[in-house]
C-alpha positions in Angstrom: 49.9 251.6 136.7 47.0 249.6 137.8 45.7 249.4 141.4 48.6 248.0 143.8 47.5 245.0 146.1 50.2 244.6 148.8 51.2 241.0 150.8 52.6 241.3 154.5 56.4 240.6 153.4 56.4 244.3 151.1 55.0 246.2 153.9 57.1 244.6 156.3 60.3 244.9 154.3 59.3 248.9 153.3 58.6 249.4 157.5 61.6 247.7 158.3 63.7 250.2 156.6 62.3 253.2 157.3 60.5 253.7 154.0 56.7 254.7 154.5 56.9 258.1 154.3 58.4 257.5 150.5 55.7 255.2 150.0 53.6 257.3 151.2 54.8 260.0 148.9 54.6 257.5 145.6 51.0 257.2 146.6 50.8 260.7 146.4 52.1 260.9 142.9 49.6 258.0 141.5 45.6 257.9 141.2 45.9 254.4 142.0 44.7 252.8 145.3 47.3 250.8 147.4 45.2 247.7 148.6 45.6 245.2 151.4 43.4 242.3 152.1 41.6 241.7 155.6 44.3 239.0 156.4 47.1 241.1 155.9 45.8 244.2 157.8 45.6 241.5 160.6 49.3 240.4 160.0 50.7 244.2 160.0 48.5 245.6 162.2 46.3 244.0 164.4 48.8 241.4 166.1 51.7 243.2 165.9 50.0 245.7 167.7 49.9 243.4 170.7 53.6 242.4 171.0 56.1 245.3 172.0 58.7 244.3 169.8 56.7 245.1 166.7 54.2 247.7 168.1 55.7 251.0 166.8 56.3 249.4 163.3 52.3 248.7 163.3 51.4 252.6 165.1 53.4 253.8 161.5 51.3 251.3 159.3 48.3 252.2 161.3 49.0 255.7 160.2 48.7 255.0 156.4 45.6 252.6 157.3 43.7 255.6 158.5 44.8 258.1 156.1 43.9 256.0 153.2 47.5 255.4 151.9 47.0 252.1 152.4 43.1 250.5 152.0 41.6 247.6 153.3 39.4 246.2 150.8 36.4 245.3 151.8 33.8 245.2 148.5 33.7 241.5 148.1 34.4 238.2 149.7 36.7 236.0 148.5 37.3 233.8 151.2 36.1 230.4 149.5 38.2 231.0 146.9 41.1 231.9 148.9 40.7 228.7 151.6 40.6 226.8 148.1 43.7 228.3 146.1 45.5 227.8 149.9 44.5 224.3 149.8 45.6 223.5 146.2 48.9 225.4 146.4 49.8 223.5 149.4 49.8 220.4 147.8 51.1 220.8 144.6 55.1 220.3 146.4 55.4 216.4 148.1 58.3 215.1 149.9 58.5 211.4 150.5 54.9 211.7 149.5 54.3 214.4 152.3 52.7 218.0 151.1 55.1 220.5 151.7 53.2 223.6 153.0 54.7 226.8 150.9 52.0 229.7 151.4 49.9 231.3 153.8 46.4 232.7 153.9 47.6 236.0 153.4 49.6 235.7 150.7 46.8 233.7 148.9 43.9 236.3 149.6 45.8 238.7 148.6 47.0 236.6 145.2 43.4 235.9 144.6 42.4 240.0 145.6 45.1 241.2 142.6 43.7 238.6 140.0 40.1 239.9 141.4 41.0 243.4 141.0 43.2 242.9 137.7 45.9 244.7 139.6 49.4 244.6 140.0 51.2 242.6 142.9 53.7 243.7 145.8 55.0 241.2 147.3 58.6 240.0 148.7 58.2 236.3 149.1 60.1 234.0 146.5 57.7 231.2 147.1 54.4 233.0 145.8 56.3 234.8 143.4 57.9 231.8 141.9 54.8 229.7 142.0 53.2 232.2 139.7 55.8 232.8 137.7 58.3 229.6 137.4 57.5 226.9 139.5 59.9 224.7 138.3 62.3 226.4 139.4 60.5 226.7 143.0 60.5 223.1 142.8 64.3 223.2 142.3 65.0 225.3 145.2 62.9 223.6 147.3 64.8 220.2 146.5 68.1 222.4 147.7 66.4 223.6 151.2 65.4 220.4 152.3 68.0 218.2 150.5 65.2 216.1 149.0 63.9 215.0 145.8 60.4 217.0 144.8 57.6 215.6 143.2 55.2 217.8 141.7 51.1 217.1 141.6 50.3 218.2 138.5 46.9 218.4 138.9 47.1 220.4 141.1 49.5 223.1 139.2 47.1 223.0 136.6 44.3 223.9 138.7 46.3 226.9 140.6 47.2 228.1 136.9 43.6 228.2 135.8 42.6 230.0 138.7 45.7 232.6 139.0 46.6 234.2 135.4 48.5 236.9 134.1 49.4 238.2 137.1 51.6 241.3 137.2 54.2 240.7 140.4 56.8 243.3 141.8 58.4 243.6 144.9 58.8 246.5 147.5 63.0 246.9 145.7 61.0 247.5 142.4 58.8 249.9 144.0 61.9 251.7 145.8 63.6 251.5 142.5 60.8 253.8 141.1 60.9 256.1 143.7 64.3 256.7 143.6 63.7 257.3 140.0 61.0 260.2 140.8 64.0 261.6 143.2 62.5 260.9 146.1 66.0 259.9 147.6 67.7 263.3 146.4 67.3 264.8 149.7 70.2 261.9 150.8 72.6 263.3 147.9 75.2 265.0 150.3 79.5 265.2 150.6 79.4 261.4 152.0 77.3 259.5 149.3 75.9 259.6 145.9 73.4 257.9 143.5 75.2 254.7 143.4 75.6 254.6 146.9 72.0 255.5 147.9 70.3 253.3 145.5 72.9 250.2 146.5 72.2 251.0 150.1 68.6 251.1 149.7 68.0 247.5 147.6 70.6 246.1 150.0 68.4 247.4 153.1 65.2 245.9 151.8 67.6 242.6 150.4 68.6 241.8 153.9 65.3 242.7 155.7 62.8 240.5 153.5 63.3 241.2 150.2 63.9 238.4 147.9 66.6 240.2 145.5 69.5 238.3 144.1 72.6 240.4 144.3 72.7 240.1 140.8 69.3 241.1 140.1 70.8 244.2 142.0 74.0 244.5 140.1 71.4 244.9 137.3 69.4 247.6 138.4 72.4 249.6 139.2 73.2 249.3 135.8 70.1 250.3 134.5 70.3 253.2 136.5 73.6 253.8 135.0 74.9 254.4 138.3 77.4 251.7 138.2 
């Protein structure tokens, strides 16, 4: 596995459910680093840090901050490139002529960090994920949201491809997925639920807190897993 570079929307969606400590523990069983970018320290730490409602969600990431299970990368700066990527994917989607904004810095420094790094993405938004993998399809479900027809600026896709390439994305239920293949669910094997139901339970958790899984996409991994 190659070093893992992780957006806001994993993190959020691994906190969220009560699932540091087994990331925690996957770090432990992997040479790996797991890498955030500057922007998304700020977005899981730093402001949330400041509102009560998040506060102890950001103490627990603050914990794997400071003991390394989680590192800011600091070596280089990609910030120009980052601002530029940011501006070009946000115009690459019009409506009635009108960009449609679809990303964020974060997600786009830390895009540009894993294609710096040659490292593997974690991330839980569709939109990134789609625009680096189909965005045709993007385009498609955007046209559903907003109940509009979609132009694309090709241009600008085909700048965004030459900048962002072969990027390897998974998200925090692929992660999860793995764990739970090393056994680090077992301990929640007892008289009231088994396999199926831990590992249903646990892409369904990260599903309905950020996670963009398809419930067949689930259906699937349960098979895999030949517990289903």
């Amino acid at each position: 596995m190659n070093d893992l570079v992780f957006d806001t929307s994993s993190i959020i969606s691994i906190a969220t459910n009560n699932l540091l400590d087994v990331l925690e523990q996957l770090k432990k069983r992997f040479k790996d680093d797991f890498i955030i970018s500057d922007a998304v320290k700020r977005e899981v730490l730093d402001h949330p840090l400041t509102i009560k409602k998040y506060k102890l969600e950001a103490i627990m990431i603050s914990n794997l901050i400071n003991n390394n299970i989680l590192r800011k990368y600091t070596n280089i700066n990609i910030e120009k490139k980052t601002m530029n990527l940011l501006s070009i994917s946000n115009e690459i989607f019009l409506a009635n002529e009108t960009p449609i904004k679809i990303l964020d810095k974060a997600e786009v420094e830390s895009l540009v960090l894993t294609q710096v790094l040659q490292g593997t993405f974690v991330v839980d938004e569709r939109n990134i994920r789609l625009l680096v993998e189909d965005y045709k399809k993007l385009a498609q479900l955007l046209e559903r949201k907003l109940d509009r027809k979609i132009t694309i600026n090709n241009q600008n896709i085909k700048l965004f491809k030459s900048e962002i390439k072969d990027i390897n994305i998974i998200r925090s239920a692929d992660m999860m997925t793995i764990a739970f293949e090393l056994g680090l669910f077992k301990d929640l094997e007892n008289k009231y639920t088994n396999r199926a139901e831990i590992l249903d339970g646990i892409l369904w958790g990260l599903r309905l807190r950020g996670c963009a899984i398809s419930t067949e996409e689930i259906d699937e991994i349960l098979k895999i897993e030949r517990v289903k």
